[in-house]
Backbone as ProteinMPNN parsed JSONL, in Angstrom:
{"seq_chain_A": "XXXXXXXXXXXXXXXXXXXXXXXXXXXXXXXXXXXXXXXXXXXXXXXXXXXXXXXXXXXXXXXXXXXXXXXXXXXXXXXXXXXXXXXXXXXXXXXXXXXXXXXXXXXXXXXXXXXXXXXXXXX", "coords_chain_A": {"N_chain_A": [[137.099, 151.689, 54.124], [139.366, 150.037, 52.154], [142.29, 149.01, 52.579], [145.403, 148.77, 50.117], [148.054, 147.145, 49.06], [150.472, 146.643, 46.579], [153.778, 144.689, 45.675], [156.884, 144.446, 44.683], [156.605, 142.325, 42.772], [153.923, 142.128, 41.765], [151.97, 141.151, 43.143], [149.151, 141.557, 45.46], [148.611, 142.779, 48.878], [146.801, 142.959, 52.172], [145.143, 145.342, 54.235], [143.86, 144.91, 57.015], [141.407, 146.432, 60.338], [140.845, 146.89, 63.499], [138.676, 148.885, 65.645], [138.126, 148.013, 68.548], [136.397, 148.107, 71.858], [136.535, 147.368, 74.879], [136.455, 146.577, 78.24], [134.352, 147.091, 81.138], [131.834, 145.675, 80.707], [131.035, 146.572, 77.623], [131.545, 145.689, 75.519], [132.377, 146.09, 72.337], [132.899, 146.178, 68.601], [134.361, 149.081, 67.238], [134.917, 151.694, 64.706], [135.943, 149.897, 61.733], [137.476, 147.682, 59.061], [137.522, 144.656, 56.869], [136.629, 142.966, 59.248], [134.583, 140.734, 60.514], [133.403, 139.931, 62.858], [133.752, 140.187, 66.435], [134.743, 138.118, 68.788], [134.446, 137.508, 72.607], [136.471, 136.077, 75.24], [136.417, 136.506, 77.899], [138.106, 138.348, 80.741], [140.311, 140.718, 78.746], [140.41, 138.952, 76.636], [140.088, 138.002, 73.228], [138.943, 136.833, 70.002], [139.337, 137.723, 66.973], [137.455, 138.167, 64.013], [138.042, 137.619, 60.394], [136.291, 139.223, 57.453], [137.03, 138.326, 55.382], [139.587, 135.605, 54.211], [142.95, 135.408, 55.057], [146.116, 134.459, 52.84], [147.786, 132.671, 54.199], [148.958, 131.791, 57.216], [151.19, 133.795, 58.581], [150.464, 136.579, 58.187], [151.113, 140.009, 59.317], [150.589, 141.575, 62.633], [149.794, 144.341, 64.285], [149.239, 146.323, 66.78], [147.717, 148.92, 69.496], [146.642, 150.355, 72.666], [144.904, 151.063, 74.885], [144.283, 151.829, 78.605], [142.203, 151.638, 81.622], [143.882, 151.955, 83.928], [145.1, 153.214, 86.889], [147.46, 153.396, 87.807], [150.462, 154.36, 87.98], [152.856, 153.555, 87.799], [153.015, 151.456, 86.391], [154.103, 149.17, 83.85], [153.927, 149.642, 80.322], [150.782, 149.153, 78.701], [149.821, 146.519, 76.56], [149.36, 144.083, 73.662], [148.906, 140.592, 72.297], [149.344, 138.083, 70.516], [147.819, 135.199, 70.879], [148.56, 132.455, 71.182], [150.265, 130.987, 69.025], [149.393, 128.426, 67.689], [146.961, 129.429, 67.561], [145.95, 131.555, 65.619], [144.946, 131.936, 63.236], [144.155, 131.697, 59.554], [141.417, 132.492, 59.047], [140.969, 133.998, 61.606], [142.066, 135.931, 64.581], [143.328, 134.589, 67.516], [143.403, 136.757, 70.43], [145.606, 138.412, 73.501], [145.228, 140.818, 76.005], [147.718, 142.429, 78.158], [148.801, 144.246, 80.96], [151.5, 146.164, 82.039], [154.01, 145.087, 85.185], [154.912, 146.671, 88.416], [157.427, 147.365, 90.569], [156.711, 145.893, 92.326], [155.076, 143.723, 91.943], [153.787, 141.391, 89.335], [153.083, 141.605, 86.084], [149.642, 141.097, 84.536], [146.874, 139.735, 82.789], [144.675, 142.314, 81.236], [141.427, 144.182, 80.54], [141.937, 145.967, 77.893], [140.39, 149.652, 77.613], [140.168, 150.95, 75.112], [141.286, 148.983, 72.006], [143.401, 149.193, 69.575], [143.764, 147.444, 66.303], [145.89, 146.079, 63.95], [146.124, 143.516, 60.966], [148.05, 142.751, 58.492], [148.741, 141.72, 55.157], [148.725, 138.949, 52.601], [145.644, 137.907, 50.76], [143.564, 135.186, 50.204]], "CA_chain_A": [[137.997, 151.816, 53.018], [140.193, 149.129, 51.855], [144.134, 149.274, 51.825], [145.89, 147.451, 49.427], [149.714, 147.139, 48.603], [151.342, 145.633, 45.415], [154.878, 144.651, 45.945], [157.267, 144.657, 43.28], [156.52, 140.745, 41.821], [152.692, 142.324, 41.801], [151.277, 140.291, 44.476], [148.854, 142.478, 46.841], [148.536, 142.562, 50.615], [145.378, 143.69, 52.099], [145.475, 146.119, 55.445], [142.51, 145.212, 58.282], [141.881, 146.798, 61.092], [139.801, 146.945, 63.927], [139.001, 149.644, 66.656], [137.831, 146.716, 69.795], [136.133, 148.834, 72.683], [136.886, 146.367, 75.927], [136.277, 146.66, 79.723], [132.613, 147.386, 81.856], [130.833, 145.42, 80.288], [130.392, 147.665, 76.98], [132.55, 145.361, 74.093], [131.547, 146.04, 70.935], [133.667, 146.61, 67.53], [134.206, 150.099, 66.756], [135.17, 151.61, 63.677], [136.685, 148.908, 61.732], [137.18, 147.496, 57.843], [137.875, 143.308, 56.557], [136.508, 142.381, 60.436], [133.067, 140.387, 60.221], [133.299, 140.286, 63.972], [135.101, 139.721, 67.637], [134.534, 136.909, 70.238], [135.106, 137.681, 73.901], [136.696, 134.868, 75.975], [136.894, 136.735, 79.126], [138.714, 139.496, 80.574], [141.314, 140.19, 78.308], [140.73, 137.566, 75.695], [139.439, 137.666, 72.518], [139.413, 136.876, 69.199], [139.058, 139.141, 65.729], [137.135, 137.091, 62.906], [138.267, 138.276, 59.513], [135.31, 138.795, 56.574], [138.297, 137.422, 54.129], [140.931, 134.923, 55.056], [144.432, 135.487, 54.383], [146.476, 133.326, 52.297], [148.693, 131.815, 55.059], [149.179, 132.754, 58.853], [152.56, 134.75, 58.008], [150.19, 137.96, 58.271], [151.305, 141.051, 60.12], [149.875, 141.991, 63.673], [150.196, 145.235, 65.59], [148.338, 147.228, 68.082], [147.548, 149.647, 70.69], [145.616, 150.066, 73.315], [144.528, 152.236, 75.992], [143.84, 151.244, 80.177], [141.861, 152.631, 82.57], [144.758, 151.813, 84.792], [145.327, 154.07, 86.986], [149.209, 152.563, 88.897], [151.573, 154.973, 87.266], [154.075, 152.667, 88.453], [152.852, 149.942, 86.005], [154.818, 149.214, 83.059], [153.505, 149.595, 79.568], [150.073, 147.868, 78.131], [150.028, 146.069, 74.989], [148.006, 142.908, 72.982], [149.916, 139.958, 71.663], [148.402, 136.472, 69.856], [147.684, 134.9, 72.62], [149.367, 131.19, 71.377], [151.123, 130.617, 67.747], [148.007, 128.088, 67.148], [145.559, 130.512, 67.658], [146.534, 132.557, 64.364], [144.752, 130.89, 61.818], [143.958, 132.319, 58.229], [140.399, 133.583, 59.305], [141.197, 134.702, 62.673], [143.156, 135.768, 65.64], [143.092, 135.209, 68.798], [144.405, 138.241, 70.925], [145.275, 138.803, 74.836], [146.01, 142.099, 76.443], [148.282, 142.715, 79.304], [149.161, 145.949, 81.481], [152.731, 145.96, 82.652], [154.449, 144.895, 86.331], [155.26, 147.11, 89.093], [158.481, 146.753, 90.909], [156.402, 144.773, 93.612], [154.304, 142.775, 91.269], [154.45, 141.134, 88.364], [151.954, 142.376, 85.435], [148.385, 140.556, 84.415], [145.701, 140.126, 81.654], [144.059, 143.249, 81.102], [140.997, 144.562, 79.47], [141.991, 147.753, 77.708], [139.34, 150.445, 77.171], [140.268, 150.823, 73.573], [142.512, 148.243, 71.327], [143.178, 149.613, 67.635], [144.633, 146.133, 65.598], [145.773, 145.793, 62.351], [146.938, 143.056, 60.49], [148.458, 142.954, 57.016], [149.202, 140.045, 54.6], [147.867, 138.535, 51.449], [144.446, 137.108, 50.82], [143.49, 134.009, 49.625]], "C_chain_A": [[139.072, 150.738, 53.143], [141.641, 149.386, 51.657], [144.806, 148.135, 51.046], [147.354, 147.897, 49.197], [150.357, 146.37, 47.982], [152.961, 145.661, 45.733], [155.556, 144.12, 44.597], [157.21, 143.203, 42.179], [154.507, 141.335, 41.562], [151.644, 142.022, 42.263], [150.909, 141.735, 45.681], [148.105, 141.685, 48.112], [147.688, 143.75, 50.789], [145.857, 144.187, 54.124], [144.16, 146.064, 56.466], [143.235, 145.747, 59.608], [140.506, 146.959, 61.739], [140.195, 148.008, 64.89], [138.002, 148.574, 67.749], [137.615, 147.993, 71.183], [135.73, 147.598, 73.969], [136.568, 147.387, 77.274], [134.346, 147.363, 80.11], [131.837, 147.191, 81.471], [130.254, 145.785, 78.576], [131.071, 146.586, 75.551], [131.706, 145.27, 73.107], [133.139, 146.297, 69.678], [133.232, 148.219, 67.134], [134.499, 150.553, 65.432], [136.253, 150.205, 62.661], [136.821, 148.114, 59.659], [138.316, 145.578, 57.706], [137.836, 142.293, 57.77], [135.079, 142.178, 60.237], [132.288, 140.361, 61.989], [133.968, 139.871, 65.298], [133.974, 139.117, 68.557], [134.97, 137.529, 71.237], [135.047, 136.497, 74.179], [136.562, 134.859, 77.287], [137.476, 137.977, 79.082], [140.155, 139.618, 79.614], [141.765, 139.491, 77.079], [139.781, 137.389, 74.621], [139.904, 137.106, 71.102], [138.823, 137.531, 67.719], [138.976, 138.344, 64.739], [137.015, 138.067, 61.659], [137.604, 137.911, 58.316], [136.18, 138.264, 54.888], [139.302, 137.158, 54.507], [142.076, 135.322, 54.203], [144.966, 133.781, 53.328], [147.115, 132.231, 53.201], [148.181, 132.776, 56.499], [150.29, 133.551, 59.287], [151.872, 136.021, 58.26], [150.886, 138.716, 59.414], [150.366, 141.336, 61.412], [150.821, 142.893, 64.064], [148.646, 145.73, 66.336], [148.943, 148.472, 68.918], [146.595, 149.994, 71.367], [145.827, 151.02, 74.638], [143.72, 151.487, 76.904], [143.386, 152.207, 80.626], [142.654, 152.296, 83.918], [145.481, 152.965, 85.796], [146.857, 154.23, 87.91], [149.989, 153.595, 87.702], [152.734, 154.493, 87.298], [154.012, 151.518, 87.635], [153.649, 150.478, 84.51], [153.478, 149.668, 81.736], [151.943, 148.536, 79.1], [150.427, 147.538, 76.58], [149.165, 144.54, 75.029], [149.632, 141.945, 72.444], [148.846, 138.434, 71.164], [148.545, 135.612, 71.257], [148.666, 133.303, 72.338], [149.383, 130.724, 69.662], [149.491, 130.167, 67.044], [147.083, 128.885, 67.406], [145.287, 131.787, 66.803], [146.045, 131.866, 63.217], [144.236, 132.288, 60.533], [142.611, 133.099, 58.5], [139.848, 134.384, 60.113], [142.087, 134.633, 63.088], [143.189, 135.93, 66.911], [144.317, 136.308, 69.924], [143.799, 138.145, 72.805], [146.095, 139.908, 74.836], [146.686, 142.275, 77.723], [148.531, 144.209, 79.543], [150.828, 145.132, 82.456], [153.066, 145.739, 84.312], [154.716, 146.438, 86.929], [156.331, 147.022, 89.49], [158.039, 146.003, 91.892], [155.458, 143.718, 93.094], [154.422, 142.634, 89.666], [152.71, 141.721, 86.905], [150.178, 141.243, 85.158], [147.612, 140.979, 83.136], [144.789, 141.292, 82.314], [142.314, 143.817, 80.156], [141.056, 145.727, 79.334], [140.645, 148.293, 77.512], [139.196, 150.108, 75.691], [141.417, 149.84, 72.646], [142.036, 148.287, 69.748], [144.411, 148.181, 67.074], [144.74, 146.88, 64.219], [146.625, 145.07, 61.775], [146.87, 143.215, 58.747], [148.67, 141.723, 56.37], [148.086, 140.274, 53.073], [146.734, 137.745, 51.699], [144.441, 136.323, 50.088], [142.242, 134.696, 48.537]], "O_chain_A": [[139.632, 150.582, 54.228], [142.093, 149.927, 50.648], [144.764, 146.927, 51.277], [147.647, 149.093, 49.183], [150.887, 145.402, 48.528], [153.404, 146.762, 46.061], [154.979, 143.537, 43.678], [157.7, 143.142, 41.051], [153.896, 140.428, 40.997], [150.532, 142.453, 41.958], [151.627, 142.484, 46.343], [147.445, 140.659, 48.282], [147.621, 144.838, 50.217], [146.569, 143.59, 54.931], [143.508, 147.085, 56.683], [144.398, 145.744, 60.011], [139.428, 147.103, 61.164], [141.369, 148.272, 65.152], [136.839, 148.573, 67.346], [138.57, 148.714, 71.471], [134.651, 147.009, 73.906], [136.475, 148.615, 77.275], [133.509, 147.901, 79.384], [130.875, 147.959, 81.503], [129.158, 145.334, 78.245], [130.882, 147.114, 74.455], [130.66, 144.636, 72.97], [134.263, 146.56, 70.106], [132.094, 148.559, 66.809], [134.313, 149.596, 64.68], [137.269, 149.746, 63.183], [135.729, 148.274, 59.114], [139.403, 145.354, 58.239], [138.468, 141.237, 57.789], [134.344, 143.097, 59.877], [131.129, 140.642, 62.295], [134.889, 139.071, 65.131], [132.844, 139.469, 68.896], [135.956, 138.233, 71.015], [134.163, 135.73, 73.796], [136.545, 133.832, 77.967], [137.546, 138.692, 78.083], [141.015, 138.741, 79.707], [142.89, 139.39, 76.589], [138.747, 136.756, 74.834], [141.107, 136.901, 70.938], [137.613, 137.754, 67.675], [139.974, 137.74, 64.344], [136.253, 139.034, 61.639], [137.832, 136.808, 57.818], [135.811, 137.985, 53.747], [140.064, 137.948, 55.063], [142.114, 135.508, 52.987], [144.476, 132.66, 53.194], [146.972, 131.034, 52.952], [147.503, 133.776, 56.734], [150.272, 133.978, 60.441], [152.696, 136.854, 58.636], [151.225, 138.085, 60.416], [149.174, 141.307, 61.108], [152.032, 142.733, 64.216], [147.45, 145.442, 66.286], [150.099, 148.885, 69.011], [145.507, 150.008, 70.792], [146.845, 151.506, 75.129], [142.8, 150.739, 76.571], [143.721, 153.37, 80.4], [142.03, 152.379, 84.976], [146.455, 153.564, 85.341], [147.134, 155.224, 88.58], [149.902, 153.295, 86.512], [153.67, 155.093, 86.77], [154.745, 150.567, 87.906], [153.792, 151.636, 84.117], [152.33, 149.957, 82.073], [152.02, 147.309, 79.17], [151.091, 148.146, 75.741], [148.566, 144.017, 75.969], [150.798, 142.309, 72.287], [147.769, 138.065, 71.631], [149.256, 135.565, 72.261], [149.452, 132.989, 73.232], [148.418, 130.115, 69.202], [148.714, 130.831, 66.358], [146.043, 128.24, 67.274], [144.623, 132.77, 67.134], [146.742, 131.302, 62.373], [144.053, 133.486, 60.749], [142.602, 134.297, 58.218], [138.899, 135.153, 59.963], [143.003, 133.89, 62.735], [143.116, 137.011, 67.496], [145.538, 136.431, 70.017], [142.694, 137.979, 73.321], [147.118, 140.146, 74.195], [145.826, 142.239, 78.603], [148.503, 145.124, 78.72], [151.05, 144.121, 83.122], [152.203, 146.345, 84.949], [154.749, 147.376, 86.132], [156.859, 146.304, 88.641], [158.898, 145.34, 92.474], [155.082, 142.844, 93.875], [154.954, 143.442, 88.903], [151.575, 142.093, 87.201], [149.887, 140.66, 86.202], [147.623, 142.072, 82.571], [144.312, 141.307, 83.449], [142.365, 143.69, 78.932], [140.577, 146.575, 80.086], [139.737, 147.503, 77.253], [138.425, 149.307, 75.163], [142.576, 150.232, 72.777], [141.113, 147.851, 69.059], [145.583, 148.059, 67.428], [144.103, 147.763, 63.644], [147.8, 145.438, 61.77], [145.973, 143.637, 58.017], [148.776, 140.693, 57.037], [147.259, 141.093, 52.673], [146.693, 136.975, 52.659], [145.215, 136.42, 49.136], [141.725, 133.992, 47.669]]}, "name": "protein", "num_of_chains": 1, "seq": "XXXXXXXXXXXXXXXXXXXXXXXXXXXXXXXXXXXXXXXXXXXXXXXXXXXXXXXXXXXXXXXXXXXXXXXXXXXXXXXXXXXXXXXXXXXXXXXXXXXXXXXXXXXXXXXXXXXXXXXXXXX"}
């Protein structure tokens, strides 16, 4: 199902989203809608190819994501664009980290599960 959102000049912005199932080997795209499909780079490192490009690279990114981490001592995980250029109109590339310790500092991660979704206008 498609989300859409008109804003008050009548210009709509379209809502993808992927569910990304990472670590042991197993990556595949899980439920997911305006994603044609995801690259792995490595642990950690992929990127989310979108079956309609945006108008610009201005789109919206969030996330979350779930570790099989088991350091209760480690900070927070989370996903971030991995480098400005790497945000283009028909993809994005994405790395995940798991948070530091107080005796170490944190590292690329591959989560179990990473739910994306960016927002923006389409071309």
């Amino acid at each position: 199902m498609a989300y859409y959102h008109n804003n008050s000049s009548g210009s709509s912005a379209r809502y993808i989203y992927v569910n990304y199932i990472d670590g042991g080997g197993d990556n595949h795209m899980g439920e997911n809608d305006g994603v044609s499909s995801t690259t792995d780079h490595g642990t950690g490192d992929f990127t989310v190819n979108f079956s309609t490009t945006f108008s610009n690279t201005n789109y919206a990114f969030f996330q979350g994501c779930s570790s099989e981490n088991t350091n209760g001592n480690r900070g927070a995980n989370g996903n971030n664009v991995k480098d400005p250029s790497l945000k283009a109109t028909n993809s994005c590339r994405v790395v995940s980290y798991y948070g530091s310790t107080g005796s170490g500092n944190g590292n690329v991660n591959s989560c179990k599960t990473t739910t994306m979704g960016f927002i923006g206008h389409q071309a």
